[in-house]
C-alpha positions in Angstrom: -34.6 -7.9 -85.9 -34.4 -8.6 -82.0 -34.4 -5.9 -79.5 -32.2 -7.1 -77.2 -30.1 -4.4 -76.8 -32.7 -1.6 -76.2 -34.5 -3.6 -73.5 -35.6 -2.2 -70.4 -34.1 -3.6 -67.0 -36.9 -5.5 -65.2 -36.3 -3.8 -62.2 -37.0 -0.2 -63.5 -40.2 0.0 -61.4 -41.2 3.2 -59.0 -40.6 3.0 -55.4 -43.5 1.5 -53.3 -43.9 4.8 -51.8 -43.8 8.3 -53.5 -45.2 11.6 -52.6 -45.5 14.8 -54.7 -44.9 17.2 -52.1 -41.2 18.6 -51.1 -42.0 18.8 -47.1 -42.6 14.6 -47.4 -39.9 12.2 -46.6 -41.2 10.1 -49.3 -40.5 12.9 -52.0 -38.0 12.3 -54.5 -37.8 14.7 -57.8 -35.9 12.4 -59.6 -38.1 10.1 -59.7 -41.2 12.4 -60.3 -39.3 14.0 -63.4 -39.4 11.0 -65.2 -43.3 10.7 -64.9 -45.5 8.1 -62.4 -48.6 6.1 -63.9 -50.5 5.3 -61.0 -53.9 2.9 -61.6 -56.1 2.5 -58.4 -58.7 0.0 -58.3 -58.3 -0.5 -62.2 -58.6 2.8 -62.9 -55.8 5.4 -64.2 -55.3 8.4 -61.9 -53.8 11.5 -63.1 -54.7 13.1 -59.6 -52.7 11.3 -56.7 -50.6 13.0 -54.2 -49.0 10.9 -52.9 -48.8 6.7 -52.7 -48.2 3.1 -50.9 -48.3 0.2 -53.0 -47.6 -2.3 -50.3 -49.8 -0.7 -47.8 -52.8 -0.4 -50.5 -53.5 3.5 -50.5 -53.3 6.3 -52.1 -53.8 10.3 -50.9 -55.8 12.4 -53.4 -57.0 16.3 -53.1 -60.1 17.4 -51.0 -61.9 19.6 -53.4 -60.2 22.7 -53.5 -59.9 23.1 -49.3 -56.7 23.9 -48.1 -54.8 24.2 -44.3 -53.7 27.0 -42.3 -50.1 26.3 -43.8 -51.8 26.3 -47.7 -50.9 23.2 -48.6 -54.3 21.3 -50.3 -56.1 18.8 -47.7 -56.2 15.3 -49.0 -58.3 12.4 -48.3 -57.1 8.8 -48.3 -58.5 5.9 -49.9 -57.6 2.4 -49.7 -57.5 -0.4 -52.8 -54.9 -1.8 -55.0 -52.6 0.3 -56.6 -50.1 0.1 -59.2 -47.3 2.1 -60.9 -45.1 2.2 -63.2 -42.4 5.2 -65.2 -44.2 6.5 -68.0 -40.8 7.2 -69.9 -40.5 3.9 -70.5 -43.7 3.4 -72.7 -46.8 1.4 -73.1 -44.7 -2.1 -72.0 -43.2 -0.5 -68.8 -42.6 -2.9 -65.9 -45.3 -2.3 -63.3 -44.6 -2.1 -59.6 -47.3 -4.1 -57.7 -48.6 -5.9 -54.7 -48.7 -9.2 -54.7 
């Protein structure tokens, strides 16, 4: 039986960049709702703030340090990144740089 009818659109693929935090442009709770995979230098990453797929970065925590406002200090490191929606399962279209 063919599942042609319950395939996922090709485009379906996470913006190039996203940011957890509500003070960012790049935040967009809609999007983060339906849950980000993010694999950086071949790695999966439960831990990134924020991204930039065509830029090559990513912006993770600094230990448990924090500004004057409270918000966490973060770090960025560069490499290839990639993401995908993790509500469309295992075969989910990733979003890349090519």
């Amino acid at each position: 039986m063919s599942d042609e009818n319950t395939a996922k659109p090709a485009g379906d693929t996470p913006p190039d960049h996203l940011s957890v935090h509500p003070h960012s442009e790049h935040f967009d709770a809609d999007k983060l709702q339906r849950g980000i995979g993010i694999r950086f230098k071949g790695r999966v990453r439960t831990d990134i703030e924020e991204y930039c797929i065509s830029e090559g970065w990513v912006r993770v925590q600094a230990g448990k340090t924090v500004d004057r406002k409270g918000r966490p200090l973060t770090i960025r490191l560069n490499g290839p990144v990639e993401a995908w929606y993790e509500d469309l399962g295992e075969d989910a279209p990733v979003a890349k740089a090519d």
